[in-house]
C-alpha positions, -999 to 999 in steps of 0.1 A, spaced: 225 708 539 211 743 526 177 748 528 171 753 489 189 718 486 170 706 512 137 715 499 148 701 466 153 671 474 118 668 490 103 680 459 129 652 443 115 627 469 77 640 465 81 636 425 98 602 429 69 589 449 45 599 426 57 586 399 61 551 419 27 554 426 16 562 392 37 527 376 20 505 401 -17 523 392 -10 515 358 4 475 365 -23 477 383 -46 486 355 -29 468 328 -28 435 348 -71 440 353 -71 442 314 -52 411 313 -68 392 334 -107 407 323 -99 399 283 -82 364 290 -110 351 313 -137 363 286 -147 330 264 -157 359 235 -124 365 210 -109 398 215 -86 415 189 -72 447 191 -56 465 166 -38 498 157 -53 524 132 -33 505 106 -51 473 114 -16 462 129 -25 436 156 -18 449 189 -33 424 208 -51 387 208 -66 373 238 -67 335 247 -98 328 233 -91 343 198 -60 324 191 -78 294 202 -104 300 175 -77 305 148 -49 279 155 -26 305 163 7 301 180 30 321 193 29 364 195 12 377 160 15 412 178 24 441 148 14 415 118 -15 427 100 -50 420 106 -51 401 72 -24 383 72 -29 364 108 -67 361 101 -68 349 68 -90 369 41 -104 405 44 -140 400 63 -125 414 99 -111 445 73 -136 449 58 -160 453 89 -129 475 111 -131 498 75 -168 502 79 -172 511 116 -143 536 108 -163 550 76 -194 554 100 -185 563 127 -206 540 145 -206 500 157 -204 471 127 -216 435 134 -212 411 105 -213 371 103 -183 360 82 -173 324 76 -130 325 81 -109 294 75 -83 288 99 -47 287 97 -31 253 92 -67 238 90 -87 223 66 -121 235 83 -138 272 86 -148 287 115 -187 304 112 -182 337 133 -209 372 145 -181 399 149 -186 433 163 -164 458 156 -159 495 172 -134 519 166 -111 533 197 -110 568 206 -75 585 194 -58 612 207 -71 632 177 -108 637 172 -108 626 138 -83 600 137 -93 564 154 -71 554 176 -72 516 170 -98 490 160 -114 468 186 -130 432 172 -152 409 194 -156 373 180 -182 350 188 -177 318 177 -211 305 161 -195 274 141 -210 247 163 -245 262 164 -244 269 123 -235 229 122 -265 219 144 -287 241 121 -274 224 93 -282 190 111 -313 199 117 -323 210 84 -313 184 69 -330 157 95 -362 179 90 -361 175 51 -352 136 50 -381 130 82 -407 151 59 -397 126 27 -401 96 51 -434 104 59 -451 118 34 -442 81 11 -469 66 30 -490 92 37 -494 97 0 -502 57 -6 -528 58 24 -542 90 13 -546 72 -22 -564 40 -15 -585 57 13 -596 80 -20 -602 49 -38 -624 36 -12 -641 66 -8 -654 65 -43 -670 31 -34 -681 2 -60 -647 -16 -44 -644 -50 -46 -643 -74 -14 -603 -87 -32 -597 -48 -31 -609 -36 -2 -589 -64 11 -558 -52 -2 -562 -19 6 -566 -25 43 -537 -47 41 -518 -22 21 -527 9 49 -520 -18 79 -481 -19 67 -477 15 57 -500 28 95 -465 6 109 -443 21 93 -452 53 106 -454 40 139 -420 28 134 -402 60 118 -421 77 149 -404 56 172 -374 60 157 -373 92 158 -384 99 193 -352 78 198 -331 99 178 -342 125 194 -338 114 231 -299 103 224 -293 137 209 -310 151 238 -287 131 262 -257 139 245 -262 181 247 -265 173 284 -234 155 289 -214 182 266 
């Protein structure tokens, strides 16, 4: 072989090689992406400048009931409603890093999912242009339920209570002002001995309540 050809074909060989190299840095780099975004319990949506969905890890379509590849719908139409829009149009329009709590119903279901989103825009190849959208979702439904829960248990425990509070509060009143029969202060001992029980009973009750609750977090 010549020695032009033969140094050709090294450089051919050199070239060939490096590129070889190159693919397997990138599998390489692609499959760490993969595996990083799939193993996170956060949902992670990616999308291109036109808020076409370029990618949806496992956790995401979990959230939203969705099946199958949504990859190249947009944002809106696999995520149903404009809150995710909304906040990718805002970090874009800053320039800086959105977070948001948006309440998004899910596809083929009758329930809403309560969610804190961050969203960041992606670097382009042109300064000015983003390069893609990049949405983290943190699934907040089940603590917004417990709040919920516990607001309501608050405001029905404060309406037990206070019932007879308010009748002991207004015979011990009564006996305060004094010239009280023996027949009335009879019945107004009687009357605070039932309602001092039923405290003690809606106390108990609730220190029940909130034992098997605290059980139950434990198991789950």
């Amino acid at each position: 072989m010549p020695h032009f050809l033969r140094g050709f074909a090294d450089d051919l060989r050199v070239t060939a090689e490096t590129l070889a190299r190159q693919r397997e840095l990138i599998e390489e780099e692609e499959f760490s992406f993969s595996l990083i975004m799939e193993s996170m319990t956060e949902g992670v949506v990616i999308t291109a400048p036109d808020l076409r969905i370029r990618f949806v890890n496992n956790a995401a379509a979990a959230m939203f009931n969705l099946r199958g590849s949504v990859s190249g719908l947009l944002l809106p139409e696999v995520f149903l409603g404009h809150g995710l829009q909304t906040l990718a149009e805002r970090a874009a329009g800053t320039g800086e890093v959105q977070r948001g709590e948006l309440t998004q119903p899910i596809p083929g279901r009758s329930e809403r999912c309560h969610l804190v989103v961050t969203a960041a825009v992606l670097k382009g190849a042109e300064a000015d242009r983003p390069g893609g959208f990049l949405l983290v979702l943190h699934d907040v439904t089940r603590l917004r339920e417990l709040e919920s829960v516990r607001r309501e248990f608050v405001a029905n425990v404060s309406h037990e209570f206070r019932t007879p509070l308010s009748i002991i509060n207004g015979y011990l009143e009564t006996l305060e002002e004094g010239g009280v029969g023996r027949e009335m202060l009879r019945k107004s001992i009687s009357v605070m001995r039932r309602h001092g029980d039923r405290l003690n009973r809606l106390i108990e009750d609730l220190l029940t309540k909130i034992g098997r609750a605290s059980c139950r977090e434990r198991v789950s």
